[in-house]
N, C-alpha and C positions, 0 to 999 in steps of 0.2 A: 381450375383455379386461375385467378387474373392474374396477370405477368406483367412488369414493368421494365424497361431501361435501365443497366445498370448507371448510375449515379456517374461515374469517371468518363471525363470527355474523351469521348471517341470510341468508346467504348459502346457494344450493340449486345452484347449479351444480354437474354429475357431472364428475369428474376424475381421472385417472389414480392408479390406488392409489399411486404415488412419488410424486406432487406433493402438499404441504401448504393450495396456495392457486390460483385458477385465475386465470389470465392477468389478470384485472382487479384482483386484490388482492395478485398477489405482490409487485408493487412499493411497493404502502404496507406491506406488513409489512419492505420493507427499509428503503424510508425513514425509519418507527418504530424499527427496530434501531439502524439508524445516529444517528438523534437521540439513543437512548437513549446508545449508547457518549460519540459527542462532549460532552454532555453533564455524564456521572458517569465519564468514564475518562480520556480524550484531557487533553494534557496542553498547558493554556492558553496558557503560555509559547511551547511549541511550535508550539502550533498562529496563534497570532499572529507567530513567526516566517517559516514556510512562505506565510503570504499576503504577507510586507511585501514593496516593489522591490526591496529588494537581491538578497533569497532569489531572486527572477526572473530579474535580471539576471546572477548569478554560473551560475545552474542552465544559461539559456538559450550564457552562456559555456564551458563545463563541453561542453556536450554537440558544439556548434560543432565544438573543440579536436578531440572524437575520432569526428567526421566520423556523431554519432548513430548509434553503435555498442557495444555492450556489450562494458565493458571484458574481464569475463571470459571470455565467451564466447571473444572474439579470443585472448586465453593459451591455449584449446583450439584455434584453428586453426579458431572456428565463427565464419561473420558474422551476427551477430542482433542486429536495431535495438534499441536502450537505448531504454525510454519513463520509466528513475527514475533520477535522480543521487543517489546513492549518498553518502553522510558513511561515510569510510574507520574513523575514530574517531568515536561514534553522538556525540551531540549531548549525551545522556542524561549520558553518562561526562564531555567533555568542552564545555563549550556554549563556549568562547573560540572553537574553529576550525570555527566554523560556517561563516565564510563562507571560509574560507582553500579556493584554490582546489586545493593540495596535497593534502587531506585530503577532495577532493569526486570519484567516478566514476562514470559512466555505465554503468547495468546496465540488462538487461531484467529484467521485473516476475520472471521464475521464480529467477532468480541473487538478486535482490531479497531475493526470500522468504527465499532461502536462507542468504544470509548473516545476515540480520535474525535468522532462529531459532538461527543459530551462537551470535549474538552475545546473543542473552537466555539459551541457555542456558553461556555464560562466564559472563556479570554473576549467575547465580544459584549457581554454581559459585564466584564470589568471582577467577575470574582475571585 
């Protein structure tokens, strides 16, 4: 199988033509990714939200309630553990029902994804 250079300067490790970085550096170029995002994108307010006790306390309540099970999944008749509590109305649109625990479900990360990208592409659409 062909072999490339890893990616990071200086670096001479051979590695699989798919991979950018060999096992020693992929993980700092995500770390570097992610610094860079949190940083210049992540949105402060928010993100000092999600760390404080309440956000803990209501999430770890939230999840309890539906026996750490995704809410959706369960409406299909599938059981798959929830690892994200979910804000029904994003935070973004409305920050008062943050912690209201009406407006809070327990999804796994793939349903997660899924509603997240629904819902930026409404708010870019204006609905």
């Amino acid at each position: 199988m062909p072999k490339k250079i890893c990616n990071e300067i200086s670096c001479n490790t051979l590695i699989p033509m798919s991979e950018r970085y060999c096992a020693a550096h992929k993980r700092d170029n995500i770390q570097r990714r992610n610094s860079h995002y949190d940083k210049n994108f992540r949105n402060k307010k928010h993100q000092i939200f999600y760390s404080s006790s309440e956000w803990r306390k209501i999430r770890k309540i939230v999840m309890i309630k539906a026996g750490g099970l995704c809410a959706s999944c369960m409406d299909m008749n599938i059981v798959t553990n929830a690892d994200v509590v979910d804000h029904i109305v994003p935070i973004t649109i409305d920050y008062t029902k943050r912690l209201e625990e009406s407006n809070l479900q327990p999804l796994c990360h793939t349903c997660h994804n899924k509603k997240t990208a629904d819902d930026e592409l409404c708010n870019r659409r204006g609905a």
